[in-house]
N, C-alpha and C positions, 0 to 999 in steps of 0.2 A: 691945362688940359680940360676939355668939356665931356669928357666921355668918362664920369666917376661912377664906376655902381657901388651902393652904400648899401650895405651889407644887413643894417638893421636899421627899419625903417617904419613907422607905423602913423600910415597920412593921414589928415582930415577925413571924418568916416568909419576910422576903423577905430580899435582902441586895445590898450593890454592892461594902463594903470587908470584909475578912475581921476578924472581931469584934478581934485585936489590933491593926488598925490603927485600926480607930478609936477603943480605948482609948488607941494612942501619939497619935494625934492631939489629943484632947480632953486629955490632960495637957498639950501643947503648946502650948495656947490656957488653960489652966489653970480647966477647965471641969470638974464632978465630971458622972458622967453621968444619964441619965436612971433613976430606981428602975426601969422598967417593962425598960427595955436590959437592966442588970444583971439583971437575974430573967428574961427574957424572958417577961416577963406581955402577953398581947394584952390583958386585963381591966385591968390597972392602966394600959396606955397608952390605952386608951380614955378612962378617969379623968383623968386628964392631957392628953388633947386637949379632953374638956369642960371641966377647969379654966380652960384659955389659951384657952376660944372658938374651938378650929378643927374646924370642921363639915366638911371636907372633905380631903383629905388625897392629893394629884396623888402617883402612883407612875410611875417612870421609873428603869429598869436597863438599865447598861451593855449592849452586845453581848460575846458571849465574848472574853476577852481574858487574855495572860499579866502584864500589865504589874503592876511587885511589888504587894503590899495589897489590888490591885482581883480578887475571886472572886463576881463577878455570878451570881445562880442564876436571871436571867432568866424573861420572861414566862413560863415555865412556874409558876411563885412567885410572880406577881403573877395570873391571872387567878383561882385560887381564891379568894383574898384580895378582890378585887372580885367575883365570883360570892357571894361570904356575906354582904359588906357593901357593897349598892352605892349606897346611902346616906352613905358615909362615905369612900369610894374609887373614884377614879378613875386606872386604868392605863394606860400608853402602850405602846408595842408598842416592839423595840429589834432594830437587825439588825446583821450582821453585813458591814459592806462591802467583806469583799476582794473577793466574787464579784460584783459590780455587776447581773449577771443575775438569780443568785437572791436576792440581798435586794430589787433591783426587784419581782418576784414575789411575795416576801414582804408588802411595803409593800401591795402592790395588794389581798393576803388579806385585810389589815386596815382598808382602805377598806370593802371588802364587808363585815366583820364589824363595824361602826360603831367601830371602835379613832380617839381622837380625835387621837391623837400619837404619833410615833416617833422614838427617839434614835438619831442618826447620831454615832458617835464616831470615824473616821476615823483619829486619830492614833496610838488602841490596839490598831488591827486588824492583821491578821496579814500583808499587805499595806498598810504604811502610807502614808497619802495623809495632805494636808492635806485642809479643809473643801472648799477653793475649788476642788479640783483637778477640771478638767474630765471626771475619766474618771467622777465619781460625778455628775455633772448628771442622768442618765437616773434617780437615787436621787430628786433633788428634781422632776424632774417629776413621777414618779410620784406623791410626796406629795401635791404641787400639785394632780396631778389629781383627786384623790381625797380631797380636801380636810381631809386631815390634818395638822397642824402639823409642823416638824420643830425638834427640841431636841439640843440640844449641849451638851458640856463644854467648857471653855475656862478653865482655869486653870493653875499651874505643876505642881499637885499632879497631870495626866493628864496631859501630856507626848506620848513621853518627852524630849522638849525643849520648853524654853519658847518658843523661835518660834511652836511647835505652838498656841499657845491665840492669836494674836494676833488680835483684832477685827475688823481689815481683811479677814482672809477672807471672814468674816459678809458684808462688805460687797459683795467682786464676787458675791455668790450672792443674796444681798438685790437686788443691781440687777440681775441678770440674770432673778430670780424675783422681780418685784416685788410678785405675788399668793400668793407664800409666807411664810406664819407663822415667825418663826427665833423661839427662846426661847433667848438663852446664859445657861445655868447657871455657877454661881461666879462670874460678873459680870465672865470676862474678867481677873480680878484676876493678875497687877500690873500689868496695862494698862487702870488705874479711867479714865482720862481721855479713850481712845482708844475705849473702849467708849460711855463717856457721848455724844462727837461723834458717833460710829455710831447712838445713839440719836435725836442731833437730826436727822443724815442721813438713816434709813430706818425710817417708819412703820411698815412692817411686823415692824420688829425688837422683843425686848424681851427682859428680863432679869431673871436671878433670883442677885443678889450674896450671899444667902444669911449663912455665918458672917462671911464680909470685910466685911460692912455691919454686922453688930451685935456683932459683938466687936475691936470696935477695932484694925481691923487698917489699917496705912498707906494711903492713900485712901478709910476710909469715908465721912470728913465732906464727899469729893466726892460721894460717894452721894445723901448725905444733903439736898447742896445741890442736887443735880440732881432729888430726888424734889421739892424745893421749888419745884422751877423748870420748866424743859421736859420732863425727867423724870416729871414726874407722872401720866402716863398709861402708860409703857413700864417700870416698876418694878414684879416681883412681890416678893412673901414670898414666904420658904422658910427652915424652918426646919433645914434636912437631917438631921432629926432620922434617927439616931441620935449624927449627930456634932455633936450639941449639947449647952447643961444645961439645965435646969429650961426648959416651954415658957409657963410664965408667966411665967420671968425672963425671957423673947424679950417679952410683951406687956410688961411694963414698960419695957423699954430702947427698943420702938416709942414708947409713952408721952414717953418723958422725952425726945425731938426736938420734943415741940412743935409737931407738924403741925397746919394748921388741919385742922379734921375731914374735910372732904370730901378731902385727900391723906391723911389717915390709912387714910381710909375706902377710897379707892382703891388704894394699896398692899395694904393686910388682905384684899380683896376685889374690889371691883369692874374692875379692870385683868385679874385670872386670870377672871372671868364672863366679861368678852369675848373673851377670849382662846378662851375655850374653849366658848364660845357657849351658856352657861348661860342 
């Protein structure tokens, strides 16, 4: 299939880790990188996303933040990028929530400007809060109202403790906002199992496990069984490209699970259309 949206995506131009971290990264999964990264060719990653079939390419950057590696250059970097190619990108809006005022504000700009999603990272911010904490509710109603989806990070690698990513959160905000979109990026990882339950818990939640599902990291082949299972519908792709290799070594390694077509098809696709109301 040629029609892949990739769920988390961050192209030539924009940025979330500062270019040596995700070089130490990608050695540490022992990944060579992407030719188009290395060069920073926007022409050659283009090539590269028609090789691997991904027609669409979801951008989502961090809010400002010190935490080590992460030097976000934020929707300022992402809306030219989708104003040139808005055929091939779609951008989320990203705030900044110490000030719970004016990122509410914020959110509301982007409702009015048709922005489909915002990342709320809570744990990097300069005022740190968990997901759940009540003082950022007025954050997710805005979304809600204005019917933006709201995305998060949730792994050990954003911190700066690993409490910090636990799934439960997801959970009292999910039930509290039962008509809000939650998308946890990194897949909650190393809490593959607790995320998965969250999945069967709440509809409205869903996930993007990213490198922790296709490069064998401790709990993918829970992933793997949950996209087989109940999973099937709340599982996006992402290939987090820059901090990947090759992105038709990602469509192979989808390949070689053995998905009947239509969970193939929904993971690669159809689960981020409706998400994102394509």
């Amino acid at each position: 299939m040629n029609d892949v949206i990739d769920f988390r995506f961050r192209p030539v131009g924009s940025q979330s880790w500062t270019r040596d971290t995700t070089f130490h990264y990608l050695e540490r999964m022992f990944l060579e990188p992407c030719p188009s990264f290395q060069q920073q060719s926007a022409e050659l990653m283009f090539r590269e996303m028609d090789a691997a079939g991904i027609a669409i390419g979801v951008i989502g950057v961090p809010g400002p933040t010190n935490i080590r590696g992460l030097d976000p250059k934020g929707q300022a970097s992402v809306d030219p990028l989708v104003a040139e190619h808005p055929d091939r990108f779609i951008g989320f809006g990203s705030v900044e929530p110490s000030d719970v005022p004016a990122a509410a504000r914020e959110i509301r700009s982007m409702a009015e400007a048709g922005i489909k999603g915002v990342t709320i990272d809570p744990s990097t911010a300069t005022i740190r809060r968990q997901f759940h904490d009540r003082a950022l509710y007025p954050l997710y109603e805005e979304a809600r109202a204005g019917g933006l989806l709201v995305t998060t990070t949730q792994s050990c690698l954003l911190g700066p403790y690993m409490d910090d990513c636990r799934p439960e959160y997801v959970d009292h905000v999910a039930t509290d906002f039962p008509d809000l979109t939650i998308v946890i990026q990194h897949g909650g990882w190393p809490y593959v199992r607790e995320t998965i339950g969250l999945l069967y818990k709440q509809p409205n939640v869903f996930t993007v496990p990213g490198q922790y599902l296709h490069y064998d990291f401790p709990g993918s082949g829970d992933y793997v069984h949950s996209l087989k299972r109940h999973g099937a519908e709340q599982i996006l792709f992402g290939s987090v490209y820059p901090n990947c290799g090759p992105l038709t070594d990602l469509r192979e390694i989808v390949s070689s699970w053995n998905l009947p077509a239509s969970i193939e098809r929904a993971y690669l696709y159809d689960n981020a259309a409706r998400v994102l109301g394509l």
